[in-house]
KOLSEVEX-347709 format. One record per residue (C-alpha): residue number from 1; x, y, z. Coordinates in nm, 3 decimals. Each point is the difference from the previous one (the first is absolute). Layout:
KOLSEVEX-347709
{pos:NUM; X:X; Y:Y; Z:Z}
...
***
This chain:
KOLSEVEX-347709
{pos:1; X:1.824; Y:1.875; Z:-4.238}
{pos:2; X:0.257; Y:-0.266; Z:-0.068}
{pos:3; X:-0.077; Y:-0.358; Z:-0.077}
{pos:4; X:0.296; Y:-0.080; Z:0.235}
{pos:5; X:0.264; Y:0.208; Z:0.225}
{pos:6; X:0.297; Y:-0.080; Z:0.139}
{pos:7; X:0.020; Y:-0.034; Z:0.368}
{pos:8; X:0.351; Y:-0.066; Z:0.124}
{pos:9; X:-0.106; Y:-0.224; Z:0.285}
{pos:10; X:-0.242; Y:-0.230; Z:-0.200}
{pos:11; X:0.273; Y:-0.018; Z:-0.314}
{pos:12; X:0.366; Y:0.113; Z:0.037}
{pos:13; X:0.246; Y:-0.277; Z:-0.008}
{pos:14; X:0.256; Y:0.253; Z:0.157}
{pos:15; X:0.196; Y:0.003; Z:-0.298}
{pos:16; X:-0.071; Y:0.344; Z:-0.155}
{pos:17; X:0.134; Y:-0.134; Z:-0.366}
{pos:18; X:-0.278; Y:-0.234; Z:-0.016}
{pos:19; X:-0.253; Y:0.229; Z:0.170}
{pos:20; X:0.050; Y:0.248; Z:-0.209}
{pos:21; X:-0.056; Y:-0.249; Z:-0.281}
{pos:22; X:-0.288; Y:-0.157; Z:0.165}
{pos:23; X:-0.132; Y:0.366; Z:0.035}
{pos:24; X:0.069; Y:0.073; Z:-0.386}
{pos:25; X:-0.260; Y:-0.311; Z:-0.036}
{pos:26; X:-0.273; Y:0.174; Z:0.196}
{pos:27; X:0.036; Y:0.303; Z:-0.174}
{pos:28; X:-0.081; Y:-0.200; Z:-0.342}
{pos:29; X:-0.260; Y:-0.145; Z:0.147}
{pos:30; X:-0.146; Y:0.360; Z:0.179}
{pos:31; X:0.070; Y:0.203; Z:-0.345}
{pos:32; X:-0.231; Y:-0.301; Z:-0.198}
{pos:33; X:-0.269; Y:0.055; Z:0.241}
{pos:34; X:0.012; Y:0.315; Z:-0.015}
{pos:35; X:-0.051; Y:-0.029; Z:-0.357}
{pos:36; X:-0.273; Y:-0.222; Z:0.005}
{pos:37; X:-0.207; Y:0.258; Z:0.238}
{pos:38; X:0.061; Y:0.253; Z:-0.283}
{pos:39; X:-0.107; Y:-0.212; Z:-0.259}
{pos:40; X:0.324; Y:-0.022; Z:-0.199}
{pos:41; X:0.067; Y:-0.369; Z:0.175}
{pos:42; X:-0.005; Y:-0.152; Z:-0.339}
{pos:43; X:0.283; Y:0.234; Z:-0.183}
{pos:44; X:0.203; Y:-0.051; Z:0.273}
{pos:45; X:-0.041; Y:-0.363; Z:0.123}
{pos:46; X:0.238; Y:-0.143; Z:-0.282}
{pos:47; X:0.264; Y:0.241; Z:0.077}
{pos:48; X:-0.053; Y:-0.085; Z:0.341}
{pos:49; X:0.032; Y:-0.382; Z:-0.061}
{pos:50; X:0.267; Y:0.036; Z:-0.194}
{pos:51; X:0.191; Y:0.183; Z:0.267}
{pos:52; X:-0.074; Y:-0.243; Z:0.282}
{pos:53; X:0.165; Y:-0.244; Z:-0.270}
{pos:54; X:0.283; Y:0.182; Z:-0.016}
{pos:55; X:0.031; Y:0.117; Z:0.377}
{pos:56; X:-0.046; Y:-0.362; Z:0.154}
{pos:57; X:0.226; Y:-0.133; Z:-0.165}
{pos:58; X:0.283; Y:0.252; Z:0.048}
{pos:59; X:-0.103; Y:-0.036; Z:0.400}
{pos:60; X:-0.092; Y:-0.377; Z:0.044}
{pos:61; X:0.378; Y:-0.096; Z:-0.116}
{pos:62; X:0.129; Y:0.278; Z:0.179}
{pos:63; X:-0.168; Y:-0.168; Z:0.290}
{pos:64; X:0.111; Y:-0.323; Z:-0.078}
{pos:65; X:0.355; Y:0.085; Z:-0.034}
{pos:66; X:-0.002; Y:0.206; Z:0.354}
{pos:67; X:-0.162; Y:-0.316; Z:0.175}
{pos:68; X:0.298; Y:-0.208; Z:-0.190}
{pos:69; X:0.258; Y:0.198; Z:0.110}
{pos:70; X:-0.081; Y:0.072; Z:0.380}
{pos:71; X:-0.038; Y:-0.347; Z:0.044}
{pos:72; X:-0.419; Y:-0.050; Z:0.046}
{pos:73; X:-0.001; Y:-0.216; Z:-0.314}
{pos:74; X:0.229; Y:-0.211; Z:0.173}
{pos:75; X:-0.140; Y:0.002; Z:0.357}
{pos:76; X:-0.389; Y:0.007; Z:-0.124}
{pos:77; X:0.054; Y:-0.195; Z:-0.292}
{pos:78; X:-0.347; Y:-0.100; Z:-0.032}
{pos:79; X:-0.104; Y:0.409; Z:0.087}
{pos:80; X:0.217; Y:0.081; Z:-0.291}
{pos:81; X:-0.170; Y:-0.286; Z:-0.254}
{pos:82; X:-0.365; Y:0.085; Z:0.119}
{pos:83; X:0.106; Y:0.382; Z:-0.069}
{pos:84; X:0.116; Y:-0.064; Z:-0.335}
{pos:85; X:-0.309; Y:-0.187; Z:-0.090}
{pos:86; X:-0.206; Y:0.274; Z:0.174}
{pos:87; X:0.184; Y:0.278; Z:-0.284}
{pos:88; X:-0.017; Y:-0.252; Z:-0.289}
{pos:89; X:-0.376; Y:-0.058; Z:0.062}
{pos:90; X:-0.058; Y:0.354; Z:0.021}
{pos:91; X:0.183; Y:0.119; Z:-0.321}
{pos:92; X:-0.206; Y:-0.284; Z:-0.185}
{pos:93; X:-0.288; Y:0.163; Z:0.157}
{pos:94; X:0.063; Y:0.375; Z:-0.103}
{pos:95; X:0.123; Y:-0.152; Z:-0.364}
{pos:96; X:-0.340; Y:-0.202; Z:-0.070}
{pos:97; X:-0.171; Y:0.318; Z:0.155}
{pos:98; X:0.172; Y:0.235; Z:-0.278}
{pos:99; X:-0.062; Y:-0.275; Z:-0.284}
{pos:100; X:-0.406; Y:0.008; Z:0.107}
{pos:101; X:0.060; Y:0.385; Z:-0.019}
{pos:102; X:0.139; Y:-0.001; Z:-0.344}
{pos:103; X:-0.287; Y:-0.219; Z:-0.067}
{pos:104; X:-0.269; Y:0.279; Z:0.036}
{pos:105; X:-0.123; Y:-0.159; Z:0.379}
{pos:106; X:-0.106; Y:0.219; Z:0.248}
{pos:107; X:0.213; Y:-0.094; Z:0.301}
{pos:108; X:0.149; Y:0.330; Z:0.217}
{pos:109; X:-0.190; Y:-0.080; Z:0.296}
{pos:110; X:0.144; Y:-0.378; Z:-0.051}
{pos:111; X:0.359; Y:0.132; Z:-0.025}
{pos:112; X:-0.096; Y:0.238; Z:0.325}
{pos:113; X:-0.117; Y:-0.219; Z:0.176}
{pos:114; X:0.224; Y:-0.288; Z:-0.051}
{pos:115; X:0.315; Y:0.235; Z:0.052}
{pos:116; X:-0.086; Y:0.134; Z:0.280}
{pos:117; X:-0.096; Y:-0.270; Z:0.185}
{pos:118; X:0.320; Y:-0.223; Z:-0.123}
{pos:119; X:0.188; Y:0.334; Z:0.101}
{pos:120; X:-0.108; Y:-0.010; Z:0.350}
{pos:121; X:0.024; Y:-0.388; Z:0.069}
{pos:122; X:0.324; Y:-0.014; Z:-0.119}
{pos:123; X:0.177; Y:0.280; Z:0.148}
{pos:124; X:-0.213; Y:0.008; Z:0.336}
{pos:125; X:-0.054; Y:-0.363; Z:0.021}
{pos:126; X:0.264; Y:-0.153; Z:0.285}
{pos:127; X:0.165; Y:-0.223; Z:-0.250}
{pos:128; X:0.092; Y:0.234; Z:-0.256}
{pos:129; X:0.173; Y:0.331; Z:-0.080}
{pos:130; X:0.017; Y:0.060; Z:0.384}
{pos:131; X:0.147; Y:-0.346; Z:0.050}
{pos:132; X:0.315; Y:0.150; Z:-0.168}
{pos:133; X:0.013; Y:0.322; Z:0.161}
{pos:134; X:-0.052; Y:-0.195; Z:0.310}
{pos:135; X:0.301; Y:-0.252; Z:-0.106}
{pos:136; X:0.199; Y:0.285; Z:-0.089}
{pos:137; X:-0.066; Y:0.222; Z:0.298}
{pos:138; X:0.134; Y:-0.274; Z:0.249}
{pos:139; X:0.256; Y:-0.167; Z:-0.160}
{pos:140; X:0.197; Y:0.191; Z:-0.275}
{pos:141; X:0.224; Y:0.280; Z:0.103}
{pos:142; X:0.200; Y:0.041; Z:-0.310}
{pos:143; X:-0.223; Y:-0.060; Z:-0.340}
{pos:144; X:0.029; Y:0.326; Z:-0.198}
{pos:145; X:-0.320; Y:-0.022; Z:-0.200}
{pos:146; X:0.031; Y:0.314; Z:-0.147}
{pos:147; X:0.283; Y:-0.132; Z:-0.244}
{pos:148; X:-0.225; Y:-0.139; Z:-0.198}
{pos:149; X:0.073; Y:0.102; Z:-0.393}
{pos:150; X:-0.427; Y:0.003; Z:-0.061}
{pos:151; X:-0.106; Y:0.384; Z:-0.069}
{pos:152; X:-0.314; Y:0.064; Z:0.266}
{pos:153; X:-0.023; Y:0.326; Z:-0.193}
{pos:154; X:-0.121; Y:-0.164; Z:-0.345}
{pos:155; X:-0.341; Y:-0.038; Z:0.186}
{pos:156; X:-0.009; Y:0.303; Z:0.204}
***
């Protein structure tokens, strides 16, 4: 059973790029559970960490830069700030949780717990990730978000 599944209603921005990203997060999160009910939780959790390292940052700026460019970070200005802080605070987060790692402490069901729940406040929550889609939904026509030059497939 997963830890958490997607459910289009409760946490699609309507922006299939960053769906599918968001998605790609859940499926990290699914495949370490899955590892910790087998009892391999432990080989895997650094690689794991390490990855969600890697993969938020690749997706928070190409967040960042779509809210920049359709025009929320100009319109929602203090959205955009409180958005930013919300990434920064969790890639501080998933870095200290890696360092205790390295340093021998137990912590998957920390790292679990904490990314799934940050992982469904911040998409589903009204003032996040769907804020954008929302913003984007009712008042860009023309943003071509798919130009991006950042490689989704890297994390695929």
């Amino acid at each position: 059973m997963p830890l958490i599944e997607w459910d289009d209603r409760r946490y699609s921005t309507g922006i299939e790029r960053y769906d599918n990203q968001h998605k790609r997060l859940f499926e990290v999160l699914n495949e370490l559970h899955d590892a910790m009910e087998e009892g391999r939780a432990e080989e895997e959790l650094g690689d794991t960490l390490r990855e969600l390292e890697r993969y938020t940052e690749h997706h928070f700026s190409d967040e960042e830069e779509f809210m920049e460019g359709c025009g929320f970070a100009d319109d929602c200005s203090d959205c955009f700030f409180q958005h930013q802080e919300m990434h920064e605070e969790f890639a501080e987060k998933v870095t200290e949780l890696r360092e205790k790692h390295e340093e021998g402490e137990y912590i998957t069901m920390e790292v679990l717990e904490f990314a799934r729940d940050w992982l469904d406040s911040h998409i589903a929550g009204g003032d996040q990730d769907q804020s954008y889609g929302e913003y984007y939904d009712s008042k860009v026509d023309d943003y071509d978000y798919d130009s991006h030059d950042l490689d989704d497939s890297t994390f695929q």
